[in-house]
C-alpha positions in Angstrom: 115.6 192.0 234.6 114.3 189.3 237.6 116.7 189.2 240.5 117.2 185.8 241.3 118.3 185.5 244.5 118.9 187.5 247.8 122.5 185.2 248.4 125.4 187.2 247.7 127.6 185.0 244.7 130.7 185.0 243.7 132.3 184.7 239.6 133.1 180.9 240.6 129.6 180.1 241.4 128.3 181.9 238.4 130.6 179.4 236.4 129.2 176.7 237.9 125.4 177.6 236.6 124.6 175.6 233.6 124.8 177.1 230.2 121.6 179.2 229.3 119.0 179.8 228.0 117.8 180.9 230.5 120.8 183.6 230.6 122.6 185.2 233.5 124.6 188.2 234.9 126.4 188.7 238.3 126.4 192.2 239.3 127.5 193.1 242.7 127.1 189.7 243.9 123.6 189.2 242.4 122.1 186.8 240.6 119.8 188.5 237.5 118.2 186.6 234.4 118.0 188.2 231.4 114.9 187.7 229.5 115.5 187.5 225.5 115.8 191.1 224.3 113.0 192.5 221.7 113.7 191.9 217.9 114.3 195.4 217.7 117.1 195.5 220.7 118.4 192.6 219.0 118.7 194.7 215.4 120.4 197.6 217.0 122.9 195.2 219.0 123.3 193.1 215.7 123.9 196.6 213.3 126.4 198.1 216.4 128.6 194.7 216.0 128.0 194.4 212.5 129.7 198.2 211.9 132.5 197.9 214.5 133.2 194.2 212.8 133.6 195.9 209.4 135.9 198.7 210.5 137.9 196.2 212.7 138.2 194.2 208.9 139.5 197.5 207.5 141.9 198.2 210.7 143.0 195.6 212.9 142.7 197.0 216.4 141.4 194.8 218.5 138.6 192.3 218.6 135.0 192.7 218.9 132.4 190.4 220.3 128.2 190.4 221.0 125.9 188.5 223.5 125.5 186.1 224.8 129.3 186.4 226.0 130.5 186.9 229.9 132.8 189.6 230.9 133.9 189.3 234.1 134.8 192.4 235.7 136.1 191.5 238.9 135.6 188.2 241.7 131.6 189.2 242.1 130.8 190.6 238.9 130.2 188.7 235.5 128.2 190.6 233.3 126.4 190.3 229.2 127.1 193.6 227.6 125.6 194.0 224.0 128.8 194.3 222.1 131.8 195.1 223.4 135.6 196.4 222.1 139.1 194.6 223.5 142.0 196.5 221.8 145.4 194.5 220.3 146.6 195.3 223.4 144.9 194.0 226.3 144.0 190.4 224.3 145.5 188.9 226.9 142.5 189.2 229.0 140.7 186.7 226.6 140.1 183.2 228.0 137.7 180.4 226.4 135.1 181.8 228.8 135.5 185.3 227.5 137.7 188.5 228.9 138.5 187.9 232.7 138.9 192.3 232.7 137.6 195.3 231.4 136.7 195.8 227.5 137.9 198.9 226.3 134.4 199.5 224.8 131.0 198.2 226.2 127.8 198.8 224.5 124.6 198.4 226.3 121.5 198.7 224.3 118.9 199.8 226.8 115.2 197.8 227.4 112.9 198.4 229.7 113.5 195.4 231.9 117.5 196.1 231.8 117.4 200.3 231.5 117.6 200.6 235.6 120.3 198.1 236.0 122.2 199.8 233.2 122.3 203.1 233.9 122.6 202.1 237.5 124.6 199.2 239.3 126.1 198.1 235.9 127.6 201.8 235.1 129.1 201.7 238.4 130.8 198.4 237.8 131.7 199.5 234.7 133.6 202.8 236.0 135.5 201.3 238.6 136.5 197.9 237.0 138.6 200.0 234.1 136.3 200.2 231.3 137.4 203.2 229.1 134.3 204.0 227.2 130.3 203.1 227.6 127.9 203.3 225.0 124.2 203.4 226.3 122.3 202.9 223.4 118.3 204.0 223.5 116.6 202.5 220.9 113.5 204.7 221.8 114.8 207.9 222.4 117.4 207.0 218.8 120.4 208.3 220.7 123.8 207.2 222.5 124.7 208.6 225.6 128.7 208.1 225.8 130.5 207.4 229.2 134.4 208.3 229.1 135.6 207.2 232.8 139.1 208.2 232.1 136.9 212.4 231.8 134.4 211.7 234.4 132.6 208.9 236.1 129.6 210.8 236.6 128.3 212.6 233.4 128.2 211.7 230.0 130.3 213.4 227.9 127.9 213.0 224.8 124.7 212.5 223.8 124.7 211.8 220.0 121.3 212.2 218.1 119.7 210.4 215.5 121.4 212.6 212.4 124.8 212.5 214.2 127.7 210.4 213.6 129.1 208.5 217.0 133.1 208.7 217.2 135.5 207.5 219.4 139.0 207.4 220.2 139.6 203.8 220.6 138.6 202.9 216.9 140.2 206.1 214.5 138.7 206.6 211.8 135.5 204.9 213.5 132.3 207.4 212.5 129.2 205.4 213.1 126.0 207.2 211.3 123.4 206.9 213.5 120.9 206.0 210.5 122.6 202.4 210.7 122.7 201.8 214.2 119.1 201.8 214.5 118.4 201.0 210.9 115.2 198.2 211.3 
């Protein structure tokens, strides 16, 4: 991911950048364009959404949503997650821009040119700006590493594995088999 400029922005001046490609995130302040994702990201990101969708159909708990879409987070961060999970409850942070708030769910599929900012800066953000639960999703390594902020801010609670099913407790009855997620 190319850092764009050294100049502290805010969300207003990201709004004011014209529609991509290319696309955009603020995080921290900083400007960052985001290449086009591999075919393969784009699979796993598609399958991920594509599940969630079909057990939202099943029971109505929210809304889901996949990138391009901004989320922002707070006054200097406006960030692209993968997918991401707003529950019945907190629709209200919807606009015609996308949530101005937390998702309950985010799901970052990791590349190499994002990985660092993910797992860094963006995990961070993500923590303190009320995000229950963050999937970081490595296509490579065929596992999800699960944040729960509410537990700990710091460690992962999980690591599922490629055989595994991935639960959580803001979708019941949610068990995602792995298989799918990074079915090709």
């Amino acid at each position: 991911m190319l850092k764009t400029t050294e100049e502290l922005l805010t969300a207003d001046d990201y709004r004011d950048l014209p529609e991509g490609p290319p696309h955009f995130q603020l995080v921290e302040g900083k400007l960052y364009m985001t290449p086009s994702p591999e075919f393969y990201h784009q699979s796993v990101a598609g399958n991920i959404y594509h599940l969630l969708r079909c057990h939202l159909r099943e029971h109505p708990l929210g809304k889901v949503a996949i990138a391009p879409s901004d989320v922002q987070l707070d006054f200097v961060n406006v960030h692209q997650p993968d997918v991401y999970f707003i529950s019945n409850e907190r629709l209200n942070i919807l606009t015609k821009q996308g949530p101005v708030g937390a998702p309950d769910l985010v799901v970052e599929v990791l590349s190499r040119s994002t990985a660092r900012l993910d797992k860094g800066s963006k995990l961070r953000v993500y923590a303190r700006s009320g995000v229950k639960e963050l999937w970081l999703v490595d296509k490579e390594r065929r596992e999800v590493v699960v944040y729960r902020f509410a537990e700990d801010i710091s460690e992962p609670v999980a690591t599922v594995r490629s055989r595994q099913k991935l639960t959580t407790s803001l979708l019941p009855g949610l068990r995602l088999a792995l298989a799918e997620v990074f079915e090709e």
